[in-house]
Every structure is written in structure tokens, then in C-alpha cells.
Backbone as CSV, one residue per row, in Angstrom:
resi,resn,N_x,N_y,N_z,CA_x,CA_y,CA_z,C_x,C_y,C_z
1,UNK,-28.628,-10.156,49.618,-27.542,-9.877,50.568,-26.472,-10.960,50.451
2,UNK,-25.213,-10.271,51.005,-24.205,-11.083,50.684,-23.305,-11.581,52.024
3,UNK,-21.972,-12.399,51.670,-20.647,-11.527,53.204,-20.610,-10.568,52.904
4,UNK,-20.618,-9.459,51.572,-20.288,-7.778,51.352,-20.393,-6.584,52.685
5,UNK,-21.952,-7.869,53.140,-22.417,-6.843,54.493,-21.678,-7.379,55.100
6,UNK,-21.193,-8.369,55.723,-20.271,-8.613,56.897,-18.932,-7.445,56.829
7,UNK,-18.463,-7.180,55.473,-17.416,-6.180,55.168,-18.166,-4.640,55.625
8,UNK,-18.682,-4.369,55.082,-19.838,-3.123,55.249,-19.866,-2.866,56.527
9,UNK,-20.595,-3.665,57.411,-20.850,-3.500,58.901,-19.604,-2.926,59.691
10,UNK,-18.764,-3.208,59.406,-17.347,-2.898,59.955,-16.963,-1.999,59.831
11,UNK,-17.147,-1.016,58.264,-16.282,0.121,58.380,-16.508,0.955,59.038
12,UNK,-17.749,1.258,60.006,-17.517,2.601,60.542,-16.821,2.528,61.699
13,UNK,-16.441,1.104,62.245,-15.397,1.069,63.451,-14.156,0.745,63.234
14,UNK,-14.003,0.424,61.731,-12.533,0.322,61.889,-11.838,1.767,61.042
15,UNK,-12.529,3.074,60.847,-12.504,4.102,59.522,-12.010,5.002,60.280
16,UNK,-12.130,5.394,61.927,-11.259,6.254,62.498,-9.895,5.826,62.459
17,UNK,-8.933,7.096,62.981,-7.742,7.059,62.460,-7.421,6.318,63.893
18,UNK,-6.171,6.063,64.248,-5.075,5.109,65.208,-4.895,6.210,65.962
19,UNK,-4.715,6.063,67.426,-4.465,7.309,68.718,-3.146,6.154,68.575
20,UNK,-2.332,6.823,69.430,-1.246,5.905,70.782,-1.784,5.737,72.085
21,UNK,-1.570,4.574,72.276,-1.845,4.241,73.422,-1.591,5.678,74.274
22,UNK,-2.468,6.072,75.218,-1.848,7.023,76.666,-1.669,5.989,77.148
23,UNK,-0.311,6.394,78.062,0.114,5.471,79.336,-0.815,5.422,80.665
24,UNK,-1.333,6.168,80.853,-2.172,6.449,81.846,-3.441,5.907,82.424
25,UNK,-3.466,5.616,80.550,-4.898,4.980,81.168,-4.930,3.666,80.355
26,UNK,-5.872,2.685,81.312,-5.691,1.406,81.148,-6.851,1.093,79.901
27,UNK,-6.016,-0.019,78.875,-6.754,-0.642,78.043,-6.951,-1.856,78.140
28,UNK,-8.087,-2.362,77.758,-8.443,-3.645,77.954,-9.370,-4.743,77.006
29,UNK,-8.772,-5.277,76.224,-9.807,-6.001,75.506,-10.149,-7.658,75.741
30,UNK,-11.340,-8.283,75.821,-11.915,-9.322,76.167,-12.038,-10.068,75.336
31,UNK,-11.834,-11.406,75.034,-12.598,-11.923,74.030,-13.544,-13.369,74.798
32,UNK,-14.501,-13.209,74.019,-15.374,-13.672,74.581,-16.021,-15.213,73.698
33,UNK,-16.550,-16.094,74.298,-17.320,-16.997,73.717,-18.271,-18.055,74.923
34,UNK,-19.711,-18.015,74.403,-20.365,-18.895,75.600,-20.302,-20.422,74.930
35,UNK,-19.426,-20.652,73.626,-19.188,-21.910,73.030,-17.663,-22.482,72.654
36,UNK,-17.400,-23.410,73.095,-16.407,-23.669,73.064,-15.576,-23.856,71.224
37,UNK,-14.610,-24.132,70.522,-14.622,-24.611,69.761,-14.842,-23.495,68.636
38,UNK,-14.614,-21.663,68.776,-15.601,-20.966,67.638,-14.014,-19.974,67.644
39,UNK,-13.045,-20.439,68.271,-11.827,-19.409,67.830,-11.638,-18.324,68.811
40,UNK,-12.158,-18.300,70.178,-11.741,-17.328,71.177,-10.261,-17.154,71.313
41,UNK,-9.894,-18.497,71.542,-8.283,-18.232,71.911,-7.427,-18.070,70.709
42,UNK,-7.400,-18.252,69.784,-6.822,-18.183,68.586,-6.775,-16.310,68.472
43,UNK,-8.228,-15.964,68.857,-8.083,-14.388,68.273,-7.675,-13.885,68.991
44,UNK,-7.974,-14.131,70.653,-7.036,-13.796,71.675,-5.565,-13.291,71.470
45,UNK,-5.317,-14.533,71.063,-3.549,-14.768,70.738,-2.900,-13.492,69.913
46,UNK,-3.468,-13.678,69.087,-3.273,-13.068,67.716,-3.407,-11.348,67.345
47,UNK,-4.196,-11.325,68.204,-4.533,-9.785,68.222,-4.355,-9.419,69.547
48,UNK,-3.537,-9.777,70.501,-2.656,-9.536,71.297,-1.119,-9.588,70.963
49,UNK,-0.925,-10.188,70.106,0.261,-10.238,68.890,0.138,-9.139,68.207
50,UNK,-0.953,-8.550,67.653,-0.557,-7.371,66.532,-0.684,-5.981,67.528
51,UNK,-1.155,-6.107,68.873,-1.586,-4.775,69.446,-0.175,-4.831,70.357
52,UNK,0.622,-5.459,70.542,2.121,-5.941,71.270,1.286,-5.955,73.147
53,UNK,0.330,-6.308,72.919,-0.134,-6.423,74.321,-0.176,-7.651,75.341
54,UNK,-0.161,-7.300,76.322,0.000,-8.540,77.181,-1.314,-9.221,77.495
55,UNK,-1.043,-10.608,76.629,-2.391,-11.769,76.776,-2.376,-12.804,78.659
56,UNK,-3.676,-12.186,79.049,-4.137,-12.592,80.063,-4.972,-13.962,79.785
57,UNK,-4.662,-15.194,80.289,-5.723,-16.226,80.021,-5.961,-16.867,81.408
58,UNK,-7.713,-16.439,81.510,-8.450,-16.474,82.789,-9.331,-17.931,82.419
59,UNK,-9.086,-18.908,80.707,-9.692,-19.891,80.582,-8.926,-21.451,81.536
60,UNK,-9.084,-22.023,82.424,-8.406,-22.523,82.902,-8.648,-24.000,82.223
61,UNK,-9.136,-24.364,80.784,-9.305,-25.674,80.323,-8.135,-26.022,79.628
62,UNK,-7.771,-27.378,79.459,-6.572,-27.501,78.935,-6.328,-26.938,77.596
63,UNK,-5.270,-26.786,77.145,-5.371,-27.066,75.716,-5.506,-25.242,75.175
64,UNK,-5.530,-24.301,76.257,-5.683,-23.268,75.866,-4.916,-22.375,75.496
65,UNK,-4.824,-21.197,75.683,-3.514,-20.071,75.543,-2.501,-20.349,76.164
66,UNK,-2.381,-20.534,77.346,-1.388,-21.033,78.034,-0.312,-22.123,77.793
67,UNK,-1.067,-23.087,77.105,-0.219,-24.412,76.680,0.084,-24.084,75.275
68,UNK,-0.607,-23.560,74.728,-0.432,-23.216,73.255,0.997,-22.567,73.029
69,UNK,1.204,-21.695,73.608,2.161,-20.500,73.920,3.393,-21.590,74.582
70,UNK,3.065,-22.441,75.037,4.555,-23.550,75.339,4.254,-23.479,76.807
71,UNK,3.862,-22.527,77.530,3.659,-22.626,79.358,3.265,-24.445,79.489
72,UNK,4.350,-24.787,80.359,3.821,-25.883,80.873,3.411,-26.158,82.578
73,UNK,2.069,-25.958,83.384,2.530,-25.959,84.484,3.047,-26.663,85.494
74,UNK,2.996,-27.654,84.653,3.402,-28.504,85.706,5.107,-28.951,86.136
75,UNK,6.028,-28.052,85.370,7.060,-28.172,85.254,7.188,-26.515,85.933
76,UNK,6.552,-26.163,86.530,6.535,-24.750,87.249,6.223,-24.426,88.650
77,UNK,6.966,-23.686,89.157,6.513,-23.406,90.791,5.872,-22.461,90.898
78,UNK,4.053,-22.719,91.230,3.769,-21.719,91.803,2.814,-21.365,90.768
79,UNK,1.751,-20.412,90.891,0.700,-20.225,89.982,0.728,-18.879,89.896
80,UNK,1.070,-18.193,88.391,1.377,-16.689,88.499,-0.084,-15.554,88.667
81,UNK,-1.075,-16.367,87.656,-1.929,-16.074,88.043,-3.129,-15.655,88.951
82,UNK,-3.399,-17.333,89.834,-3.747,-17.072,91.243,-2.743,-16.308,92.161
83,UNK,-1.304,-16.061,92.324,-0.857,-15.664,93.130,-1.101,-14.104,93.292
84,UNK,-1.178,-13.611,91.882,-1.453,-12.467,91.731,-2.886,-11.605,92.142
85,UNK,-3.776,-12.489,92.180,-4.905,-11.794,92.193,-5.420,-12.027,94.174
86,UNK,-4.075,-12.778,94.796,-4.679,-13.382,96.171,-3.507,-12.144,96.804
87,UNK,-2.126,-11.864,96.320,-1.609,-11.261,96.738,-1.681,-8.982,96.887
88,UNK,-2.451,-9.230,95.574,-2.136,-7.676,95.144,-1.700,-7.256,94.434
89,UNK,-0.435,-8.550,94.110,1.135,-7.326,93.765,0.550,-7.589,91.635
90,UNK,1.152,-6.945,90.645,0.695,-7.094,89.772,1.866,-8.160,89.094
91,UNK,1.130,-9.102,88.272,2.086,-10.292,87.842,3.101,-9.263,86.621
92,UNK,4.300,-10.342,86.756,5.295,-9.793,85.893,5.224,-10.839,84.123
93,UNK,4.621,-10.412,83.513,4.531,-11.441,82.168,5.378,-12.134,82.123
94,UNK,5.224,-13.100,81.703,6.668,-14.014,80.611,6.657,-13.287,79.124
95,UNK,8.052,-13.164,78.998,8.168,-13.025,77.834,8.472,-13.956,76.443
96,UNK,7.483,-13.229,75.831,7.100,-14.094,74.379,8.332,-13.786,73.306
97,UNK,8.750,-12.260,73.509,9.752,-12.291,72.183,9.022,-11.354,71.313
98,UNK,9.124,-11.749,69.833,9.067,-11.264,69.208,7.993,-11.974,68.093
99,UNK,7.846,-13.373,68.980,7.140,-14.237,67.977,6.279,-14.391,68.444
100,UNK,5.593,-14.333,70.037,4.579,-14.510,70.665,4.440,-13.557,71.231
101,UNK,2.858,-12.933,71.827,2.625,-11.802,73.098,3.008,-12.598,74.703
102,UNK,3.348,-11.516,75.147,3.870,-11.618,76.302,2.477,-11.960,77.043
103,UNK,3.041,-12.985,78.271,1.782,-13.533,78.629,1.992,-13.701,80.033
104,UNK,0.148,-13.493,80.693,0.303,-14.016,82.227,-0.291,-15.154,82.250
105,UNK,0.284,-16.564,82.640,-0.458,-17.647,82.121,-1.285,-17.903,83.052
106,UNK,-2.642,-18.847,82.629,-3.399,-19.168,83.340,-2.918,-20.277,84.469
107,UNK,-3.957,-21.403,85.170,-3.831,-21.971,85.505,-4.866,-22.997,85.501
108,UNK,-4.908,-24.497,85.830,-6.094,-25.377,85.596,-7.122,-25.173,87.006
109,UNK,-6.362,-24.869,87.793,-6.637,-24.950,89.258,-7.560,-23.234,89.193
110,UNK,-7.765,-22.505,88.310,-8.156,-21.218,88.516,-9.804,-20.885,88.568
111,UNK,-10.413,-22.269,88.297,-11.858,-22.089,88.026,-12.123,-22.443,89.543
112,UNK,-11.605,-23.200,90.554,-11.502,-23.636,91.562,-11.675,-22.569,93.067
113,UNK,-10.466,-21.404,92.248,-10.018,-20.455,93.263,-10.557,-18.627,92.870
114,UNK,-12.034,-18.627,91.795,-12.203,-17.323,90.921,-11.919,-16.234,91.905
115,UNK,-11.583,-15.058,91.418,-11.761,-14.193,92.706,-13.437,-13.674,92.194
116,UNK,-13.698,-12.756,92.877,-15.200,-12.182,92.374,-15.116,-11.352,91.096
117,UNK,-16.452,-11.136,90.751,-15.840,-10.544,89.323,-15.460,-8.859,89.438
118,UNK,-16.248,-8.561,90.334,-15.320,-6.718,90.485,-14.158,-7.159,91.099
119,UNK,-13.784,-8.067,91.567,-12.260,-8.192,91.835,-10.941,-8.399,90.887
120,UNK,-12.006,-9.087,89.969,-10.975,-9.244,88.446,-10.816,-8.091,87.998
121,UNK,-12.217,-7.408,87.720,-12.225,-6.070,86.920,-11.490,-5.308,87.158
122,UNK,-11.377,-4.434,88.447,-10.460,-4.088,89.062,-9.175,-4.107,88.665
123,UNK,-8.338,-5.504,89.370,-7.367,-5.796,88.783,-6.460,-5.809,87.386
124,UNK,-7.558,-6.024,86.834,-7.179,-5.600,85.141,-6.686,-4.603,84.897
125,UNK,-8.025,-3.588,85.093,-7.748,-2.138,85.173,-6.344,-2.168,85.696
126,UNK,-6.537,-2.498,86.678,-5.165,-2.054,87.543,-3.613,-2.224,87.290
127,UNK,-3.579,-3.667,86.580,-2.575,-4.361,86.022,-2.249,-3.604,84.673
128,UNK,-3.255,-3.194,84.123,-3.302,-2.480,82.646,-2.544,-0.980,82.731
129,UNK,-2.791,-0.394,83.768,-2.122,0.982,84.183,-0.929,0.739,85.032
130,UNK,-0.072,-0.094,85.637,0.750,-0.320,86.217,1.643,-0.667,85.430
131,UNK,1.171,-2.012,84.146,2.403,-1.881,83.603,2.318,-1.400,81.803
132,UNK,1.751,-0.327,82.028,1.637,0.753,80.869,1.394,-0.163,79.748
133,UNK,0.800,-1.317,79.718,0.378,-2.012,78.615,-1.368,-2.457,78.269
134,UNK,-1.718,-3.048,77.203,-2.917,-3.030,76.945,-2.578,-4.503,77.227
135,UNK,-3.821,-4.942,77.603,-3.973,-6.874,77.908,-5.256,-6.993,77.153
136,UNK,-5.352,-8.328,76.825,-5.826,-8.857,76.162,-6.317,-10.067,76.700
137,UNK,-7.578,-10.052,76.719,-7.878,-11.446,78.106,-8.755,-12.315,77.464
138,UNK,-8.167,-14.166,77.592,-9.001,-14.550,76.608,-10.128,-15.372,77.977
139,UNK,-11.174,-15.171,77.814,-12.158,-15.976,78.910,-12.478,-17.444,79.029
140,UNK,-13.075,-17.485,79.678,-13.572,-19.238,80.084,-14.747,-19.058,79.587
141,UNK,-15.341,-20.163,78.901,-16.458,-20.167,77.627,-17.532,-20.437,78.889
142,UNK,-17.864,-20.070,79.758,-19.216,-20.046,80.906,-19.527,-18.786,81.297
143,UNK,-20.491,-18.573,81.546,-20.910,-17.130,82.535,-20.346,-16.971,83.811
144,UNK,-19.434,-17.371,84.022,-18.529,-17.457,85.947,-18.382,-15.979,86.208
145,UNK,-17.754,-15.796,86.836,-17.388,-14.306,87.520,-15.899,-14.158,87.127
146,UNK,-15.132,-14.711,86.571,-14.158,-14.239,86.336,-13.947,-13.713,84.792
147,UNK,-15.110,-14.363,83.908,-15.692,-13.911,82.888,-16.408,-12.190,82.387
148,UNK,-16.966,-12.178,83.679,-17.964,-11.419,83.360,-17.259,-9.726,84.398
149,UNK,-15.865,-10.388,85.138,-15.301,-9.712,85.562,-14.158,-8.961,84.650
150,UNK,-14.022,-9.599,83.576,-12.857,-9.517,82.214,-13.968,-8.483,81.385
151,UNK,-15.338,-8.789,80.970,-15.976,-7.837,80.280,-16.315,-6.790,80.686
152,UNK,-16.632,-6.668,82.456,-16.814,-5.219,82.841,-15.831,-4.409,83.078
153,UNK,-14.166,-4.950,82.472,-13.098,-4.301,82.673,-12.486,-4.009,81.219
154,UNK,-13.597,-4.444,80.127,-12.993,-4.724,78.790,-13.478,-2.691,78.220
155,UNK,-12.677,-2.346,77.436,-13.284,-1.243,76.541,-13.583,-1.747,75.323
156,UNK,-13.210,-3.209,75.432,-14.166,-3.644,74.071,-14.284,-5.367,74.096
157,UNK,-14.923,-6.163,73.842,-15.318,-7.313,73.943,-15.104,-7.677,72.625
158,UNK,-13.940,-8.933,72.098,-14.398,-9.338,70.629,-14.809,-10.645,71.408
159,UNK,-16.284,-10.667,69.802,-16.951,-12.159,70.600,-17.296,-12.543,68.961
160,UNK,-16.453,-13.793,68.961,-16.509,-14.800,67.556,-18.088,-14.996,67.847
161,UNK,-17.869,-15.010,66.036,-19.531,-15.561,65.659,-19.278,-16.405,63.995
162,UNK,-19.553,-17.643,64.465,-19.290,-18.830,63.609,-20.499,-18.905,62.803
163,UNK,-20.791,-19.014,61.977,-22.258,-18.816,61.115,-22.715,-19.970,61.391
164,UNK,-23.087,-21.091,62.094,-23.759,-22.273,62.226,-24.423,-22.152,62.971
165,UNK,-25.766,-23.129,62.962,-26.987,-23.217,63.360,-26.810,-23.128,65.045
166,UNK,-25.999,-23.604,65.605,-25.895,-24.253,66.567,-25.212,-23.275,67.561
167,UNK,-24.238,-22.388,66.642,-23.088,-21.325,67.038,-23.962,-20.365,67.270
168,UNK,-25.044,-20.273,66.670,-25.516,-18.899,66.237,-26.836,-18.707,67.424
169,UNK,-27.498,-20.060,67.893,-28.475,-19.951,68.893,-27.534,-19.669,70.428
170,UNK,-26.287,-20.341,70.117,-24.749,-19.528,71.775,-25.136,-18.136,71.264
171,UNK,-25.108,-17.566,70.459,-24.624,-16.092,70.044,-25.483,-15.516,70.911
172,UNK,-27.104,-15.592,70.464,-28.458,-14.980,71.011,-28.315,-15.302,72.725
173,UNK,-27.897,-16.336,72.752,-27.967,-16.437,74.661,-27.426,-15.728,75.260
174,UNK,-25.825,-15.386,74.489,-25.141,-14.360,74.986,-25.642,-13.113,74.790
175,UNK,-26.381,-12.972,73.866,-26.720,-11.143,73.712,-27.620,-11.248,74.628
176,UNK,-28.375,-11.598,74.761,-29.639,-11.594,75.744,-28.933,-11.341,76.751
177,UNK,-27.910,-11.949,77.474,-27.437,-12.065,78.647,-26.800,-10.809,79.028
178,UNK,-25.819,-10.130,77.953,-24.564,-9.426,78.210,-24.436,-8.343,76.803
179,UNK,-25.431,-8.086,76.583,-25.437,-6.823,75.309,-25.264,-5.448,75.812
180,UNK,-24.968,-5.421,77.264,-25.109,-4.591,77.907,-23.550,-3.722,78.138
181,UNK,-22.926,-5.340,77.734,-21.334,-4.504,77.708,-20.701,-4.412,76.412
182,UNK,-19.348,-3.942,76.453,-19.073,-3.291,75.002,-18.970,-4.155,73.736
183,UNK,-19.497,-5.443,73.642,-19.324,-6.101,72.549,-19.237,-5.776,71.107
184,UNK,-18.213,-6.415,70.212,-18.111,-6.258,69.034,-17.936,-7.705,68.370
185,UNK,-19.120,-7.907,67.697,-19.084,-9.087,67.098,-17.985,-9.225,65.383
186,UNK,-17.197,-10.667,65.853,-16.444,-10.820,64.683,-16.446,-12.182,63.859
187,UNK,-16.940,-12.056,62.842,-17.900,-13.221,61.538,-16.342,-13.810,61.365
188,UNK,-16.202,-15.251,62.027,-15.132,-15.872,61.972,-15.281,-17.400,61.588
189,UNK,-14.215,-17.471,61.071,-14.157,-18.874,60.263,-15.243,-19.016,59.288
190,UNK,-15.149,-17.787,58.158,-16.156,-17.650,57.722,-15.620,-18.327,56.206
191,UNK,-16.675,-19.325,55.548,-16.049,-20.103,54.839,-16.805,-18.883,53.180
192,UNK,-16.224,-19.933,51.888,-16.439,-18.973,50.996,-17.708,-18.879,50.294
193,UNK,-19.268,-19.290,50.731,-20.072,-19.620,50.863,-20.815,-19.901,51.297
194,UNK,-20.930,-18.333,53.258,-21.851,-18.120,54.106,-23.319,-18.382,53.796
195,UNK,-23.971,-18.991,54.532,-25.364,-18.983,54.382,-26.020,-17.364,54.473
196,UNK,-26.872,-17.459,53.120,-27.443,-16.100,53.485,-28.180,-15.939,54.681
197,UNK,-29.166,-16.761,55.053,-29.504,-16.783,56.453,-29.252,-16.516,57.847
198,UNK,-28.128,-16.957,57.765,-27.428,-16.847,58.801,-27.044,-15.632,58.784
199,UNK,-26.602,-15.295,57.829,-26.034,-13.700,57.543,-27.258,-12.891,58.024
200,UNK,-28.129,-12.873,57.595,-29.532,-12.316,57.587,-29.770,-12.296,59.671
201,UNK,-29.592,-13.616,59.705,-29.667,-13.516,61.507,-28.908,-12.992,62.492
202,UNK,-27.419,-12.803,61.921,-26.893,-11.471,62.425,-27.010,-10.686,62.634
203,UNK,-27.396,-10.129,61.163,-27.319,-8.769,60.967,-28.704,-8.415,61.880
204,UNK,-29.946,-9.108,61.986,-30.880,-9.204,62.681,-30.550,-8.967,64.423
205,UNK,-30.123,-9.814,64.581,-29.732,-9.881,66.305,-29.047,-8.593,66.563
206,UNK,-27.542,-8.110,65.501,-26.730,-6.916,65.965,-28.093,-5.718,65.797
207,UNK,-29.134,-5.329,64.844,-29.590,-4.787,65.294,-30.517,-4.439,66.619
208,UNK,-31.167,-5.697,66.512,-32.384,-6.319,67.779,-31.463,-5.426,69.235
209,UNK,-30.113,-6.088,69.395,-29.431,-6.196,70.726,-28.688,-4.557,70.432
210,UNK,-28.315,-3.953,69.570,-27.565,-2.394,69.224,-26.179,-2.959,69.822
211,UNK,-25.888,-3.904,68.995,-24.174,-4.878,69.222,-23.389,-4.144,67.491
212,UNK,-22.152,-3.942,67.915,-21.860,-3.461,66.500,-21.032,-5.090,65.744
213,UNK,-21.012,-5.168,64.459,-20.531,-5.926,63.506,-19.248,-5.274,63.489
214,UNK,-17.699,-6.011,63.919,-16.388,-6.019,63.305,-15.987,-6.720,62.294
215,UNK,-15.021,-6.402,61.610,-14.472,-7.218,60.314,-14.458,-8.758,60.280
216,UNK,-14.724,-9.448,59.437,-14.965,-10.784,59.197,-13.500,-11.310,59.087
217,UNK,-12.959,-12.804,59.933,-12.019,-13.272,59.265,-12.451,-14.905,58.665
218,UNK,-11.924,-15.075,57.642,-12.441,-16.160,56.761,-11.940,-17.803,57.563
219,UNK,-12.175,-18.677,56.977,-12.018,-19.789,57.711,-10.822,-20.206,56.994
220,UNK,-9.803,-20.657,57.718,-8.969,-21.179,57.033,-8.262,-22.853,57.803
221,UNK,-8.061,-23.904,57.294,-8.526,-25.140,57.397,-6.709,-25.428,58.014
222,UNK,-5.662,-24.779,57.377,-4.619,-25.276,58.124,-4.275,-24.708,59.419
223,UNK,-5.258,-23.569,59.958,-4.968,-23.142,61.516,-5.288,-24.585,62.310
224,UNK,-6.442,-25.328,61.747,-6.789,-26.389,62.896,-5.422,-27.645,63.306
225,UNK,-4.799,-27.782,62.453,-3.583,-28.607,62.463,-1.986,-27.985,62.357
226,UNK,-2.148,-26.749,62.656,-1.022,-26.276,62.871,-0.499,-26.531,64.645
227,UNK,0.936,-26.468,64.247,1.744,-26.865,65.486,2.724,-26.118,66.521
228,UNK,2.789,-24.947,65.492,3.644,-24.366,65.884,3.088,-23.306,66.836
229,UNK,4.126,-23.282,68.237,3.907,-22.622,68.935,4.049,-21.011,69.016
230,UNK,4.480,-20.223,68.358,4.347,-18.683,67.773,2.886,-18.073,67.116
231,UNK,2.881,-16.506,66.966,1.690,-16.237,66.415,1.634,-16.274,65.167
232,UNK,0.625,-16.186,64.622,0.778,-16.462,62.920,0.756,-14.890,62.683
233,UNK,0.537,-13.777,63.239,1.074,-12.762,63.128,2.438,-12.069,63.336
234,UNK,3.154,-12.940,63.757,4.855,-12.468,64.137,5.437,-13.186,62.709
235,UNK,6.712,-12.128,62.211,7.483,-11.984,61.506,8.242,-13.570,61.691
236,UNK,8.551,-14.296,60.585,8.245,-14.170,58.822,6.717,-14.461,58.832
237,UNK,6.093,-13.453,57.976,4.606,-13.929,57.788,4.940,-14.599,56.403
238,UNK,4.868,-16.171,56.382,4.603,-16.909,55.047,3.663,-16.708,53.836
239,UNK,2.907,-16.474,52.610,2.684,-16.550,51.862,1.071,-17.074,52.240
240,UNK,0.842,-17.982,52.957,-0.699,-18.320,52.771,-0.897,-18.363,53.759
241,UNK,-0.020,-17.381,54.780,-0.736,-16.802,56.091,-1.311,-15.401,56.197
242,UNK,-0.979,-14.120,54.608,-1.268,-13.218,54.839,-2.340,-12.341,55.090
243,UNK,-3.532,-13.490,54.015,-4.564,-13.110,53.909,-5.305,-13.056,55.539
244,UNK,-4.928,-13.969,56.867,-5.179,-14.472,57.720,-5.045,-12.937,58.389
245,UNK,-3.569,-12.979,58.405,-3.152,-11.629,59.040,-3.453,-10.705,58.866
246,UNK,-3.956,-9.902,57.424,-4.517,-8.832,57.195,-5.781,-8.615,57.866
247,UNK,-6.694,-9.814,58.002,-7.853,-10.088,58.538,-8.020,-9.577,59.998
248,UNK,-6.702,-10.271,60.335,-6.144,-9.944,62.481,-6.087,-8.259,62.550
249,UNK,-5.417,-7.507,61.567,-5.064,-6.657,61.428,-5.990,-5.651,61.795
250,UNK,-7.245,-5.888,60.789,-8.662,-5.249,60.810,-9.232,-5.382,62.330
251,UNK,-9.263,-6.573,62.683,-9.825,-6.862,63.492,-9.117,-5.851,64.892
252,UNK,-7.780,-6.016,65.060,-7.036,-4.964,66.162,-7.319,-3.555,65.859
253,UNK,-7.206,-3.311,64.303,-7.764,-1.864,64.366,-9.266,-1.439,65.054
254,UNK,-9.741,-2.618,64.376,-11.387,-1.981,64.892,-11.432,-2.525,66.602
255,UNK,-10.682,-3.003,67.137,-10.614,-3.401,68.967,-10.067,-1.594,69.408
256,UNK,-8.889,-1.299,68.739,-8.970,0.073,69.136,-9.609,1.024,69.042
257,UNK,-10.249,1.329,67.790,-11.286,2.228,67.980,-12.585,2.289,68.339
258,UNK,-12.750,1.052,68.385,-14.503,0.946,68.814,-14.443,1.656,70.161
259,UNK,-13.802,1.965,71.067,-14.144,3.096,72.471,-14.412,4.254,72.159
260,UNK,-13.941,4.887,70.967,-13.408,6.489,70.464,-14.360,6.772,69.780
């Protein structure tokens, strides 16, 4: 066995054809990680960039979607996030443009103030059909309720899976825990010389848990020191970002069809 299967595993969710969005009804995708450090927010970003959807970030640690994206809060009045989920009313995104997804930013203060998790869920839903867009919600790497309120509102869960020893015993805690919701596992930062093993323990667990395998994206060493605040999926795509993007690409296709 090879990565071949990491390619393999994928096609039967990414091989249906593309619907359009209905307006009507709300879409929602999660991404998930019970480890910090394995590319949640990165895919977040990114494939909320290629689906033109509005990225929700419910992770309130520094350094996340929110700051990434340029939100600074502390040069801001008022918390769009918490206000939204204490008030009712549905938040109005910031807009990203053309180079970033439009975003409801988090806050640091949000792990402080969670609402419950059918209260998130809810809301999602709700926010998702109000403003005729798909969101994209990147989570807080713990089991909290605002977590687990993002997956029971998700029609699909991407949840990075880093091939390391260490990544891979987070993986099993989480299936054990939460195989119950729509997860789609995605073989990320996958370098050019996966352990067969590891491969082997995947493919093991996605059967064990009946979790499906999404498209693999490879590891690539200048995302960790990049600076720039845009997606690496927004126009100009450079030359030794494409392979990256084609990867994102797969990955949004198979976030849409895995419900269908």
C-alpha cells in the first residue's frame, strides 16, 4: 500500500457532479481538530475562499482566523461575534474582497461567554439561511459546546489528519468521541514519503469508525512562514502555489458533495 490509497479513498466523494447552492437551505461546513498545530484554520480559510463562503471563527486562541485575516480586536468596538449570538440579530460579515472570505470574526473573550451548543447549532443554521450563504466554521481544538455545537450544525465536518504518531492517537480520541457526526477525514500536510503505517492506521480507524477518507493535501513548508494576509486561493495564484490550490479545490468539491 501506498498515498495512491489516500487518492483512491476520495473518489467516490468527490466523483458526483456540483448542484448550486439552493438559497433556502442552509449549508454548513466545520472544520475540526482535537490538536492544535495540524492545519484546521488554514483549511478553514481556504476552502471558505474557494466555496465564496462566509468563514465563522468560534476558535477564540490567538493567532487564529481572525488575526490572520488582519481583524484586530482590539482596535474595535464591540464583539461581532458574542453580540450576535446574545442578541439574535444575525451578524453582518466583514468583507474580505476578492482576496479573502468574508468573515464573522471571532473573539478572545468567546471561550469565556460559549452559548450552549444547540444554541450555536441553531444559529448557524440560522445565519446560513438568512444570509443565503454557506459558512464555514473553523472550531476551538477542545470538546466545549461551541465546538460540538458547529458539528451538529455542520453537513459536513473536515477534520485534518497529520500522519504522526502523536496526531494520529488525537485522531482515534476524536472518532471514538464524535464519529457520530458527518466527518470527512483530510490526509494533510502530507509529506512525499508517508509512513506506510500510518497509512495502514487510517485506513483502519476510517473503516473501524464508517468515517469517509477526503482528498489528501501534501505538506508544503512555505505555508508555515508565509505572511501574507490573503488566501492562497484568491487570484493571482503564483506558480508554486498551484499544486496547493488544486489540492483546496478537491477538498471543497468533496465538502460539497459528501451530503448528496
Amino acid at each position: 500500500m501506498s498515498s495512491e490509497v489516500l487518492v483512491q479513498s476520495a473518489s467516490e466523494v468527490i466523483g458526483r457532479q456540483l448542484k448550486p447552492f439552493p438559497e433556502q437551505e442552509p449549508y454548513v461546513v466545520a472544520s475540526l481538530g482535537y490538536k492544535g498545530g495540524i492545519g484546521k484554520t488554514t483549511l478553514a480559510e481556504e476552502v471558505a475562499q474557494e466555496l465564496d463562503a462566509v468563514a465563522v471563527d468560534l476558535d477564540w486562541s490567538k493567532g487564529g482566523l481572525t488575526a490572520g485575516w488582519g481583524y484586530r480586536e482590539e482596535e474595535r468596538q464591540g464583539a461581532p461575534l458574542l453580540e450576535a449570538f446574545e442578541s439574535g440579530k444575525v451578524p453582518v460579515p466583514l468583507r474580505g474582497g476578492d482576496r479573502k472570505p468574508d468573515l464573522i470574526p471571532g473573539h478572545t473573550t468567546f471561550g469565556e461567554n460559549e452559548p450552549s451548543a444547540e444554541k450555536v447549532a441553531d444559529d448557524l443554521l440560522r445565519w446560513s439561511k438568512e444570509l443565503k450563504r454557506r459558512l464555514v466554521v473553523d472550531t476551538h481544538p477542545d470538546a466545549c459546546p461551541s465546538t460540538y455545537g458547529a458539528m451538529a450544525a455542520a453537513n459536513v465536518v473536515l477534520t485534518p489528519v497529520v500522519l504522526k504518531v502523536r496526531e494520529m492517537r488525537s485522531l482515534e480520541q476524536l472518532l471514538e468521541e464524535a464519529s457520530d457526526y458527518p466527518l470527512l477525514l483530510v490526509p494533510y500536510m502530507v509529506d512525499g514519503a508517508p509512513s506506510e503505517q500510518l497509512i495502514n492506521e487510517l485506513e483502519s480507524m476510517a473503516k473501524k469508525y464508517q468515517v469517509a477518507v477526503g482528498p489528501m493535501v501534501s505538506y508544503y513548508k512555505w505555508i508555515g512562514v508565509r505572511r501574507k494576509r490573503v488566501a492562497i486561493c484568491s487570484e493571482p495564484i503564483f506558480k508554486k502555489e498551484e499544486p496547493f490550490v488544486e489540492q483546496i479545490r478537491e477538498v471543497a468539491k468533496a465538502a460539497l458533495n459528501y451530503a448528496r
